[in-house]
C-alpha angles and dihedrals in degrees: 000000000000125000083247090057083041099061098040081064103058101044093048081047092055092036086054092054091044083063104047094037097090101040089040091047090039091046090051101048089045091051088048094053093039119110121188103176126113109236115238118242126222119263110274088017123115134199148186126221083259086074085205102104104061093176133180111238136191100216132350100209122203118218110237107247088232121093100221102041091043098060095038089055109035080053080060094050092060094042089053090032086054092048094048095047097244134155114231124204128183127225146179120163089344099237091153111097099189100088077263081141113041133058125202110251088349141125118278114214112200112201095175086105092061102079105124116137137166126185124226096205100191093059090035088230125145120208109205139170110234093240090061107106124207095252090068085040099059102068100035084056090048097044077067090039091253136133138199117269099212131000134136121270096261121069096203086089126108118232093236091040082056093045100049086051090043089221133202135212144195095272104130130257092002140132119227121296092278086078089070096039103108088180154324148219117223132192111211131211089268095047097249113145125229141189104215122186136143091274099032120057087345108173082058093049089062098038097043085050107078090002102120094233096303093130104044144289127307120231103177146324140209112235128193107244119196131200116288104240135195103250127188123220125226129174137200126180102208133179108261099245091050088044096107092030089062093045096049080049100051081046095062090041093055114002102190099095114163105173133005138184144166141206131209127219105237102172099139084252091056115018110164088351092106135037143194120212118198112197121182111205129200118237139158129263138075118331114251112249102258096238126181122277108270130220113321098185102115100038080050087058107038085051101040081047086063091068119097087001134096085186085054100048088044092060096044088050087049092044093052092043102047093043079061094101104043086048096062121106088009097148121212131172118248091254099055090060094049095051104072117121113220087218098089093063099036117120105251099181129109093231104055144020141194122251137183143202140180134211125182125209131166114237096271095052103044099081087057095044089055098048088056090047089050093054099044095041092050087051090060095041081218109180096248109185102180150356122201122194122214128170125230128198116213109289100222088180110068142056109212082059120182086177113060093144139011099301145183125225129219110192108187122190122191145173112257129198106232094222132097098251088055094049086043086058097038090063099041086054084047100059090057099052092050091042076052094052104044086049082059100056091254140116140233123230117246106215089072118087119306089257092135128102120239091238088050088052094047085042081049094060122029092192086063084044091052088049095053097049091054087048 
């Protein structure tokens, strides 16, 4: 090799761990600060994955996994819990971050036991008990080539937990998961079981859908299942103003749209200037294998890198944005985008959390909407790590209804101090985004922390309004 050679290798080698140096250092430190282990409560005490409502409980009670036992027991456990004067929750994995599922000094109820299912497949229904999560639904669906109508992106989630949110996902062109619910069965405070449909005990199918367990506790549904499909992924970054222009574009161009999803940027420079639309397209040919999720280390680190670090939030923007092209046309069943569990990305450390919220705009309002939460989250200088849009078409099933109209979400997940001077801040920051949402004709979601004044909530429903006037 001559000296000339020589010394172009040596600058494109230097040049190349330039380059690297500060990923590979960022990446590291991040790696040796991360921690991914769950902390152990005390005994007798209950969390959330806030990890914000450490509560003292009397009992946490475990559902027995038979049907039979378990709701003749669980019907036991009211009655006892009614003559002790004692308040009773119901949980599953524990996703709600509002306290939905404690009660100080109360009963537990853990639901997680309850899981059986069994598909009719002539009439494509699901019967499944509420504590069965999506991660043990997936492949049972797939084994009979279905898939879940509607469920949330996540598959850590329990059926009755969902149910009891009324979540919504990223399938395409749907209302929240109620609109799949055929029916339910519901155990009330006296124990007393009920079918209830839209045609059978109706005004507590809609209350009992998106109620947070008010009205009783749910023992199982019927949900509607559709075929997996092979889907094809396609991807746009897109400046924010010309986001649903390209999409309404990419609509005409190729109309069988099956699931679709975007992502902000939300690096301090940019923050909601660019997005990134992700479209999954059907299309013919042999249905991917549903496999297990593989490891999930460096996408852990480049995201929880992201936290406490502009640096950090520039090169995961740039990572999701330059893989762009060797993402497109990757094809994936329906299945396999469904079955990802949110753990591996979950803040483990003493010192933070992760929190989310939702708004929901329709799509003339959403521009304004932004423009308020930009403002306000940049005030309060808050550590946002992502927003993901979904789109939501009107709920016509239930009554505390976060979906009157078409509607855009807007789910936003930051870093949270846990001490009481970051929640404190948190929920200042809170109470003007939802002050800026409900001045632009929008709505909050409820399972998030209680941040919320009375007088926002009553502003939220006007049906509650309307009750509260007339006394």
């Amino acid at each position: 090799m001559s000296r000339r050679s020589k010394t172009w290798l040596l600058v494109l080698t230097a040049g190349t761990i330039a380059l690297l140096l500060p990923p590979v250092f960022h990446l590291s430190r991040t790696a040796y600060r991360d921690r991914n282990i769950v902390e152990k409560l005390p005994v007798g005490y209950t969390d959330d994955v806030s990890r914000l409502n450490k509560t003292q409980i009397a009992e946490t009670w475990d559902i027995p996994s038979d049907p039979a036992k378990g709701e003749e027991q669980l019907r036991e456990l009211l009655l006892r819990a009614q003559a002790s004067h004692l308040h009773v929750s119901i949980a599953g994995a524990r996703h709600s971050m509002g306290g939905q599922t404690i009660y100080p000094g109360g009963i537990a109820i853990n639901m997680l036991p309850f899981k059986d299912m069994k598909l009719d497949e002539e009439k494509n229904l699901l019967h499944v008990q509420a504590g069965a999560k999506w991660a043990d639904i997936i492949p049972y669906l797939d084994q009979h080539g279905r898939s879940i109508e509607v469920m949330q992106s996540d598959n850590a989630f329990t059926v009755g937990g969902s149910l009891s949110v009324n979540c919504h996902g990223w399938q395409f062109g749907r209302p929240p998961i109620a609109s799949t619910v055929e029916s339910l069965r519901l155990m009330k405070a006296d124990g007393s079981v009920v079918r209830c449909s839209r045609s059978e005990n109706p005004k507590l199918f809609s209350l009992a859908l998106g109620g947070y367990g008010l009205f009783g506790v749910i023992l199982d549904a019927d949900l509607q299942v559709v075929p997996n499909e092979r889907l094809r992924l396609e991807q746009y970054i897109v400046p924010l103003g010309r986001a649903m222009e390209s999409f309404a574009r990419s609509l005409r161009k190729t109309p069988n749209v099956e699931m679709v999803y975007a992502r902000m940027n939300i690096t301090p420079q940019k923050m909601f200037n660019e997005v990134l639309v992700n479209v999954f397209y059907r299309e013919g040919g042999p249905i991917p294998h549903l496999t297990a999720a593989g490891s999930h280390w460096l996408p852990r680190l480049v995201f929880r890198g992201s936290a406490g670090s502009t640096y950090g939030k520039e090169m995961r923007w740039s990572a999701e944005t330059n893989i762009q092209p060797e993402l497109t046309g990757k094809v994936f069943s329906r299945n396999q985008l469904m079955n990802d569990n949110a753990e591996w990305y979950l803040d483990r450390s003493e010192e933070t959390t992760d929190i989310l919220q939702e708004y929901f705009v329709d799509r003339e309002h959403a521009g304004e909407f932004l423009a308020a939460a930009h403002k306000i989250i940049r005030t309060y200088n808050d550590d946002l790590l992502n927003v993901t849009v979904r789109d939501v078409k009107t709920d016509a099933d239930t009554f505390l209804n976060y979906a009157r109209s078409d509607t855009l979400a807007f789910v936003m997940f930051f870093s949270q101090p846990r001490t009481k001077e970051g929640d404190a801040e948190m929920q200042a920051m809170t109470r003007e985004l939802v002050d800026a949402v409900l001045q632009a004709g929008g709505r909050y979601y409820l399972p998030y922390r209680l941040h919320a004044t009375p007088a926002q909530f009553v502003r939220l429903n006007a049906k509650l309004s309307a009750m509260c006037m007339s006394g």
